[in-house]
C-alpha positions as CSV (number, residue, x, y, z in Angstrom):
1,X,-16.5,13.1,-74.0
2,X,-16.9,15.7,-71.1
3,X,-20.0,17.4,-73.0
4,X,-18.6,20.9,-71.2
5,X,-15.4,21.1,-72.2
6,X,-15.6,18.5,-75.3
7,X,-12.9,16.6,-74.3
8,X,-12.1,13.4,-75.2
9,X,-11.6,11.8,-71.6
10,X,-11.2,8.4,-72.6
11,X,-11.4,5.9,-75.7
12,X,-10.9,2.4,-77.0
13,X,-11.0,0.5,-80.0
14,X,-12.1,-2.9,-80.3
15,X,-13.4,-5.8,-82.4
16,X,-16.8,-5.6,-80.7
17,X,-18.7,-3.8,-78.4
18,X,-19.7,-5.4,-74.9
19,X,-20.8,-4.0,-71.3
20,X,-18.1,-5.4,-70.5
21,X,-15.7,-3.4,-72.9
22,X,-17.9,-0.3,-71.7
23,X,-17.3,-0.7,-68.2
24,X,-13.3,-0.7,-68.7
25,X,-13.5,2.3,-70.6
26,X,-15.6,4.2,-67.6
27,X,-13.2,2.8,-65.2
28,X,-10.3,4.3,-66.8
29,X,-12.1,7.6,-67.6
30,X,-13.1,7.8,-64.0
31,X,-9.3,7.1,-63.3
32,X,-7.2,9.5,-65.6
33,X,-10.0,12.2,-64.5
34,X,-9.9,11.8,-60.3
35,X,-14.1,11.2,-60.6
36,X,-15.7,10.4,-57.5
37,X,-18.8,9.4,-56.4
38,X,-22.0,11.0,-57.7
39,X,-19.7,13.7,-59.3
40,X,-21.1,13.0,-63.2
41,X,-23.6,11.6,-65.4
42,X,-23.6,9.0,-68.1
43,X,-25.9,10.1,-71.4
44,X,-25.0,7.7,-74.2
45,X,-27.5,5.8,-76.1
46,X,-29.9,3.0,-75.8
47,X,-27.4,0.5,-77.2
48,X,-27.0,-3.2,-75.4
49,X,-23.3,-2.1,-74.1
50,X,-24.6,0.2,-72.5
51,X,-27.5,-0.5,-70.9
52,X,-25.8,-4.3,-69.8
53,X,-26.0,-5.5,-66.8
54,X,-21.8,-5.2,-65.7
55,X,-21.4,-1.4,-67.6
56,X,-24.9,-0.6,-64.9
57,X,-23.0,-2.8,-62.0
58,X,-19.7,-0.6,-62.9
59,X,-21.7,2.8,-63.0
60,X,-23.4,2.0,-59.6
61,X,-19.8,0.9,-58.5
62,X,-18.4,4.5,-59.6
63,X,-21.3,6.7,-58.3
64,X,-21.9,7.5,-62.0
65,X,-25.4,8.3,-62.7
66,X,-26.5,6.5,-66.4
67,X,-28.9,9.0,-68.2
68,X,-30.1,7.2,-71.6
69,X,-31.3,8.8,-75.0
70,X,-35.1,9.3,-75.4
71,X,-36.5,6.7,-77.4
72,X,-36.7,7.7,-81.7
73,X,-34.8,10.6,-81.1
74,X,-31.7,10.4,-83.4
75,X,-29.8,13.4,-82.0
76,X,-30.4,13.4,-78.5
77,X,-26.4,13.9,-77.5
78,X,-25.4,16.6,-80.5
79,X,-22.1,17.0,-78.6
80,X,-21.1,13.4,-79.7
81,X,-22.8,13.9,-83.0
82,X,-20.7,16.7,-84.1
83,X,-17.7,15.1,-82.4
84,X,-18.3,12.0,-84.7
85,X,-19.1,13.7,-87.6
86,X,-15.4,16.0,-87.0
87,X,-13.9,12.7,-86.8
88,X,-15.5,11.2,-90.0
89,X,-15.0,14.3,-92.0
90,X,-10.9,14.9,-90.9
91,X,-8.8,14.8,-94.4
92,X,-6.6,12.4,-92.5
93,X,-9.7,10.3,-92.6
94,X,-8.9,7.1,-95.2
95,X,-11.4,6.1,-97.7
96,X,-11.1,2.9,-96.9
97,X,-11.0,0.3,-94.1
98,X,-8.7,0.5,-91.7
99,X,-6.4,-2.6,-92.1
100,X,-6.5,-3.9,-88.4
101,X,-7.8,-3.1,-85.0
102,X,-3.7,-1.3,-84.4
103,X,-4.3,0.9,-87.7
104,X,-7.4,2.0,-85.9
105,X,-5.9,2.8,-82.7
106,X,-3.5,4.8,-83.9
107,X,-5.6,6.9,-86.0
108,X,-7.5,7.5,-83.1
109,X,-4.7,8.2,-81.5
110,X,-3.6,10.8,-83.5
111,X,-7.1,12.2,-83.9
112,X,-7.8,12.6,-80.4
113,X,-4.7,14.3,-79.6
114,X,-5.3,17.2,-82.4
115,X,-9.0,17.1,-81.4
116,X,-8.2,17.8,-77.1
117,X,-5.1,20.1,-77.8
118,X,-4.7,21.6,-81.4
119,X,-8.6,21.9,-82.8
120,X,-9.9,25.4,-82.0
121,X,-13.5,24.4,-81.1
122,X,-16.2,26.6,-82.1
123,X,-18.8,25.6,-79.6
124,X,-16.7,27.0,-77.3
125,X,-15.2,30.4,-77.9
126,X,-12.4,28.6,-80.2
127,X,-10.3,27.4,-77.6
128,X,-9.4,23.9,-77.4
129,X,-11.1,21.1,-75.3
130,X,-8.1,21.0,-73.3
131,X,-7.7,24.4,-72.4
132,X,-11.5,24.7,-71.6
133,X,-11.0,21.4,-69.8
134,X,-8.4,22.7,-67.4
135,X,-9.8,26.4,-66.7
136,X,-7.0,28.1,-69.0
137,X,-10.0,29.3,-71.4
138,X,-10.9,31.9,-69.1
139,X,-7.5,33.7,-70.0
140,X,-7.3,33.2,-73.3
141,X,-10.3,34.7,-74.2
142,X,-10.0,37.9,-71.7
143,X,-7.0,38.2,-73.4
144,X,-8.6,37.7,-76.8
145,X,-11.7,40.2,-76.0
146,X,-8.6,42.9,-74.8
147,X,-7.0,42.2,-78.6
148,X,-10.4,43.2,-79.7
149,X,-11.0,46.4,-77.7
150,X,-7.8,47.5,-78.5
151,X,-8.4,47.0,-82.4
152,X,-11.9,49.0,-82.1
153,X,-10.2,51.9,-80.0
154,X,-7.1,52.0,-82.9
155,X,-9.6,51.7,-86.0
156,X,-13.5,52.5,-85.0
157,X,-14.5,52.9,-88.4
158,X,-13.9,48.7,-89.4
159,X,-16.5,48.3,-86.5
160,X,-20.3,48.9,-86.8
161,X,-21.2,47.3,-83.3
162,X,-20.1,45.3,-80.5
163,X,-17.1,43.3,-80.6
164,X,-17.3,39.5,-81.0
165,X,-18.3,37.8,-77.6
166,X,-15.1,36.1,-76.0
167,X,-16.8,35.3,-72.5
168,X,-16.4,31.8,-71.5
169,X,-19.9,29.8,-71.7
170,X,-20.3,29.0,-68.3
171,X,-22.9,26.4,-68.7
172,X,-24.0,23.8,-71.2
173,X,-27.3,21.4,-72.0
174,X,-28.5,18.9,-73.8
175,X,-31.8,19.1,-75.1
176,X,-31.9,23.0,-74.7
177,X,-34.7,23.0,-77.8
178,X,-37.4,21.4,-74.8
179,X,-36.4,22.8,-71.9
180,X,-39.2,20.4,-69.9
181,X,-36.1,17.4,-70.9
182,X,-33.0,20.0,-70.7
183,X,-30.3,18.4,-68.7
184,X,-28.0,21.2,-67.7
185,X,-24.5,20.2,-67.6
186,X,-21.4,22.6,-65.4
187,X,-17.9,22.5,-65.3
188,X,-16.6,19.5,-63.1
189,X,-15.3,19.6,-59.8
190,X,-12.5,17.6,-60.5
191,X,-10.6,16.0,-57.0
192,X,-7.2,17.3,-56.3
């Protein structure tokens, strides 16, 4: 996930999880989004995948900086917490297993496509991962805030303040609550 946008950049479903398994995902995010060297950092947790030997091998490879999850904290990455928990809590979700690693896949599937280009975030201005992804926020909500103006100037007695915020968040952290650990994360400079 592209913790400033919230995009889904790249997933898998498997059997197990490896380093190995890891590493192919990171190659392929790094491909579908033009990364290049010492462009963007890794937080994900302290699991065995991915602090293995070939997923750090394949992050030094990419110029991808790994950045792990303190140690007891549970909610270190809330971006992938509340990604995982929209996923879990999706009426499409079924209430049992899946039946095989290809009913999984295409659930996910399906549930990454709504979640990058239909779900109207609210972490970030409701617009969609995709759209903040690829700059077209910017628009949408100037054109949102103008909606609102207009609205106040037609019917100033519905309002008793300011108008809702619609400016884009420029910038995004994790662990804002101790700024001495805050990681600040910007837009990416995607390559051509």
């Amino acid at each position: 996930m592209d913790v400033y946008s919230r995009k889904v950049v790249a997933w898998q479903v498997h059997g197990c999880e490896s380093s190995e398994l890891a590493a192919d995902l990171m190659i392929e995010a790094c491909f579908r989004e033009h990364i290049t060297q010492d462009q963007i950092v890794l937080h994900s947790d302290n699991g065995s995948p991915m602090k293995g030997a070939t997923m750090l091998a394949k992050l030094q490879d990419l110029g991808v900086m790994p950045s792990f999850s303190r140690p007891s904290v549970s909610d270190d990455n809330p971006y992938s917490e509340a990604l995982f928990r929209t996923l879990k809590y999706r009426p499409e979700y079924p209430e049992s297993a899946f039946i095989g690693l290809s009913d999984a896949r295409d659930w996910t599937e399906r549930f990454v496509e709504w979640y990058n280009n239909r779900h109207l975030h609210s972490g970030i201005r409701f617009v969609t991962p995709a759209d903040r992804h690829s700059g077209k926020d910017k628009e949408i909500l100037a054109k949102r805030h103008q909606v609102y103006l207009e609205a106040k100037n037609k019917h100033p007695e519905r309002w008793s303040g300011k108008t809702r915020n619609w400016s884009s968040i420029e910038q995004v952290a994790l662990n804002k609550a101790n700024s001495t650990n805050a990681v600040p994360v910007k837009k990416m400079n995607k390559a051509a």
